[in-house]
C-alpha positions, -999 to 999 in steps of 0.1 A, spaced: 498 209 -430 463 227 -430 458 257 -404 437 243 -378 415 259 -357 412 255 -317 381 262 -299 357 250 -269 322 234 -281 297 221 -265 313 185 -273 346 199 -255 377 217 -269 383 207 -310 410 212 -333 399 215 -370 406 229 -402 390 253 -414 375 231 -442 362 209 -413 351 237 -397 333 253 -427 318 216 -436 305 215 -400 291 254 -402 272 251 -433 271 217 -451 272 186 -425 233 191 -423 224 189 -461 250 162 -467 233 141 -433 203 142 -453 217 131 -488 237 106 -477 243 94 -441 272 69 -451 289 105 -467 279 123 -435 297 95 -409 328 93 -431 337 128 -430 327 131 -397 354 102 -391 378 115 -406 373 151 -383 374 130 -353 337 133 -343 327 94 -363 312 89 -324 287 117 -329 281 112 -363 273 73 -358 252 78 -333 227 102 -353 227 78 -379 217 44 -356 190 68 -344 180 73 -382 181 39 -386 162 34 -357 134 54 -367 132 39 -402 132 4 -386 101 17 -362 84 31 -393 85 -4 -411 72 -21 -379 43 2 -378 38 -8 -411 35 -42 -407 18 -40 -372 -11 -19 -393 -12 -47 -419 -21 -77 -398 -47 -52 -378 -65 -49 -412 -62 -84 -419 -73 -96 -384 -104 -69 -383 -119 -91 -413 -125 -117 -386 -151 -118 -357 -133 -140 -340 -94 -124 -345 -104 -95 -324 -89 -113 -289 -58 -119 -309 -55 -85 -315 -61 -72 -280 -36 -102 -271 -7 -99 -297 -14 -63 -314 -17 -42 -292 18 -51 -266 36 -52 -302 20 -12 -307 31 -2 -272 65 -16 -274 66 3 -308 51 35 -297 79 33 -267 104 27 -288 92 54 -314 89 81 -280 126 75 -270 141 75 -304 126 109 -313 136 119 -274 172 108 -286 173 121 -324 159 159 -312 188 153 -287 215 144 -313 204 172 -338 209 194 -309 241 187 -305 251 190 -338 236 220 -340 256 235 -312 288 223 -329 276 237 -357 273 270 -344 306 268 -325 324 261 -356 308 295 -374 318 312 -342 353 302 -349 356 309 -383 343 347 -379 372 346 -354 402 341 -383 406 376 -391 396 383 -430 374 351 -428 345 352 -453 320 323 -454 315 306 -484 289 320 -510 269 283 -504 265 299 -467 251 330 -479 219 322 -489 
């Protein structure tokens, strides 16, 4: 059985190995960006699939808003065209764009939130490794 590592985070006390521990300190944040479904697994599998799923619905989240915006800007342009569309725009437009810019406001409230965290654990877990005497990070950590 792997040596695992005990130590306090901001997420509470943790027990990892220390190839969790190393994939927490210096890779979960390019693999979150490559591939989120990679990300949750091995988050999963370290016992954190809570924190992990959580960024990712706020990803998806964001990319959902994004799409709405989208389409919210395309029936503006289409509805502009028309003297006589402008009341529908102040009537169905413009409710739609608030509820999207609320939605928009909270999510990036909640992702800089979530990135926080991680980054906390993130730093607790380099913490502990420079605690395992003889530790050396990897050279990917080095740059």
């Amino acid at each position: 059985m792997p040596t695992k590592l005990e130590f306090t985070t901001p997420e509470g006390r943790i027990a990892l190995t220390i190839s969790d521990a190393q994939f927490m300190a210096y890779d979960a944040g390019e693999v979150a960006l490559q591939s989120t479904r990679d990300f949750v697994e091995r988050m999963r599998s370290m016992g954190l699939g809570e924190l992990a799923e959580r960024h990712a619905s706020l990803l998806a989240q964001n990319q959902v808003s994004v799409m709405e915006l989208r389409e919210a800007r395309e029936d503006a342009e289409t509805l502009l065209g028309s003297e006589q569309e402008r009341g529908v725009i102040a009537q169905r437009l413009m409710p739609r764009l608030e509820a999207l810019r609320e939605t928009i406001t909270q999510t990036q409230a909640d992702m800089r939130a979530s990135v926080e965290r991680l980054a906390a654990l993130s730093a607790a877990c380099h913490r502990a490794l420079h605690q395992v005497p003889g530790y050396r990070p990897p050279a990917r950590a080095q740059r």
